[in-house]
C-alpha positions as a LaTeX table, in Angstrom:
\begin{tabular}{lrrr}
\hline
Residue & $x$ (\AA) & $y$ (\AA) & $z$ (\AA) \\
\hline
Unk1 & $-8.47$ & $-1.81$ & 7.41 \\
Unk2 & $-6.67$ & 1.31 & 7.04 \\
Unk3 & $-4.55$ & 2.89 & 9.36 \\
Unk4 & $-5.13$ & 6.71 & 8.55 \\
Unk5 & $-4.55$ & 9.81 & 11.01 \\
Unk6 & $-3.59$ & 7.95 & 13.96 \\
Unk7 & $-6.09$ & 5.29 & 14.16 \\
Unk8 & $-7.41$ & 2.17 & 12.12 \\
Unk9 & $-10.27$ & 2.52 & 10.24 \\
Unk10 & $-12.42$ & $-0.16$ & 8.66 \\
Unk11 & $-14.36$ & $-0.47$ & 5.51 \\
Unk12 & $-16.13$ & $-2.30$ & 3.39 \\
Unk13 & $-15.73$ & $-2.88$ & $-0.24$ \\
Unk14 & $-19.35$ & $-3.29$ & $-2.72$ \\
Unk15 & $-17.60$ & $-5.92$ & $-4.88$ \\
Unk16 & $-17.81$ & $-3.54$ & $-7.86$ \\
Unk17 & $-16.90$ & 0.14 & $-7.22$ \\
Unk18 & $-16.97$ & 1.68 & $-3.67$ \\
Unk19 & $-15.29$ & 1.15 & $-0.55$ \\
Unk20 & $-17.69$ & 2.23 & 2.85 \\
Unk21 & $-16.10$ & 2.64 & 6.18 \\
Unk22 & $-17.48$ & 1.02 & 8.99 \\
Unk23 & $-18.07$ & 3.47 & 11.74 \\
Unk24 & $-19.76$ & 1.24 & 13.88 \\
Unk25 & $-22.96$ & 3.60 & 14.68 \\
Unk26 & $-25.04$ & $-0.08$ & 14.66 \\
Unk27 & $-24.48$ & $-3.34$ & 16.45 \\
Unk28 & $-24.22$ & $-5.58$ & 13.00 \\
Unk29 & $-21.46$ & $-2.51$ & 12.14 \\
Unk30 & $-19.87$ & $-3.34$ & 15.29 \\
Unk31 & $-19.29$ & $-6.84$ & 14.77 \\
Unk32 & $-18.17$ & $-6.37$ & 11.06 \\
Unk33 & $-15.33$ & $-4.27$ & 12.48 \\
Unk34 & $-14.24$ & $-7.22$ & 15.75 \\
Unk35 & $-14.81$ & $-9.70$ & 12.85 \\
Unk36 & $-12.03$ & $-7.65$ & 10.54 \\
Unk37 & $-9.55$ & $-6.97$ & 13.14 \\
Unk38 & $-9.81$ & $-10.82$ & 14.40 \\
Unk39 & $-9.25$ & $-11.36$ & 10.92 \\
Unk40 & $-5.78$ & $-9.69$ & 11.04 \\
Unk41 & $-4.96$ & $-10.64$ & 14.52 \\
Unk42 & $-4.94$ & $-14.29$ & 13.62 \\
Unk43 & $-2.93$ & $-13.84$ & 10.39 \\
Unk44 & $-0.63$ & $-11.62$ & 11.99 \\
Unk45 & 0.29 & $-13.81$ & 15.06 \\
Unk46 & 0.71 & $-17.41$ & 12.84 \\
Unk47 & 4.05 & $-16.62$ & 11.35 \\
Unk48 & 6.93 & $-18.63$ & 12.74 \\
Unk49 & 10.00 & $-18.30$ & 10.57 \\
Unk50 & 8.76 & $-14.96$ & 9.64 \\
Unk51 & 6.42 & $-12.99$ & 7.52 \\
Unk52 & 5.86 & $-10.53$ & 4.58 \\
Unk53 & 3.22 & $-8.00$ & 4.35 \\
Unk54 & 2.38 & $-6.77$ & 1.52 \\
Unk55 & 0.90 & $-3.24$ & 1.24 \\
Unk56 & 0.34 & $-2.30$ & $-2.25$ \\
Unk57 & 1.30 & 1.12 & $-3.56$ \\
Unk58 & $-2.21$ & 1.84 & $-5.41$ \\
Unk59 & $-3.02$ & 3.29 & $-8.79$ \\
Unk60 & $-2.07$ & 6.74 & $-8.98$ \\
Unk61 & $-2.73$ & 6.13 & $-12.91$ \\
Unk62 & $-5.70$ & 8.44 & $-15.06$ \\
Unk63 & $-7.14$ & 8.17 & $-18.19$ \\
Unk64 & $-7.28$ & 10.21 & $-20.94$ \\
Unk65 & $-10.05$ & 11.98 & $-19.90$ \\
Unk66 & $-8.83$ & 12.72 & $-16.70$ \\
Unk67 & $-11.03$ & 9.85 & $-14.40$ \\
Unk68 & $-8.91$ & 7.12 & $-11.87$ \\
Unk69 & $-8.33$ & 4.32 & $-14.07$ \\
Unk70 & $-8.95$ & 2.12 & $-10.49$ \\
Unk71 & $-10.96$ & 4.64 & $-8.37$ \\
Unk72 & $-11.19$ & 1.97 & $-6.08$ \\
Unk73 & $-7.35$ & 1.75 & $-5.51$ \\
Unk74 & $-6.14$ & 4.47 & $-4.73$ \\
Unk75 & $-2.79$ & 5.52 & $-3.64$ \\
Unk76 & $-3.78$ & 7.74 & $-0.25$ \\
Unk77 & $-5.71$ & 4.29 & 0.76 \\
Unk78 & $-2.41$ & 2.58 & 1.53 \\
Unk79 & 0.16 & 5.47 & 2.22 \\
Unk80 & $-0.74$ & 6.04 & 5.83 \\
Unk81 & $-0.89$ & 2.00 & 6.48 \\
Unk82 & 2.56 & 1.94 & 5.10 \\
Unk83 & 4.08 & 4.71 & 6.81 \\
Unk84 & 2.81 & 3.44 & 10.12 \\
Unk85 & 4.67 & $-0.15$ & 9.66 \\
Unk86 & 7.50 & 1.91 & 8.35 \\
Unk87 & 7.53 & 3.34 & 11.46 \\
Unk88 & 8.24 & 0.23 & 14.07 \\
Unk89 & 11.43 & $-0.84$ & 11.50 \\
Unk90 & 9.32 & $-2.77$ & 9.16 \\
Unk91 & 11.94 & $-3.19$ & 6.65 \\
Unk92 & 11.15 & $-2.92$ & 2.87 \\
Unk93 & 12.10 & $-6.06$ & 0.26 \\
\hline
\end{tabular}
């Protein structure tokens, strides 16, 4: 999940190269995306002494000949996450 121009958005990775969001135009879409955020739910609400989230800062990084050395991570996929639990007082470590 990604939180990205006011709203979460869900996708899927391929397991090799591609991430696909999940728009939920079909009912097996649908219950990829309650399946997800029941995902987070539960390990969002377990913590009792407290909790760290870790939202990675991506590879911004490009080879020589000018490609995404990690196409698949890239920074813009995690900036607006961040910046959203920056803005409740989310501290960083």
């Amino acid at each position: 999940m990604r939180f990205d121009h006011g709203k979460w958005r869900f996708y899927k990775f391929n397991g090799r190269t591609k991430w696909t969001e999940q728009t939920g135009n079909s009912e097996s879409q649908q219950e990829v995306m309650k399946y997800m955020l029941n995902a987070y739910r539960v390990l969002l609400t377990r913590a009792r002494l407290g909790m760290v989230i870790c939202v990675p800062t991506g590879n911004a990084n490009k080879t020589n000949s000018g490609n995404w050395e990690d196409s698949t991570r890239l920074p813009e996929y995690y900036d607006g996450t961040y910046q959203y639990l920056k803005s409740f007082g989310i501290e960083d470590l």
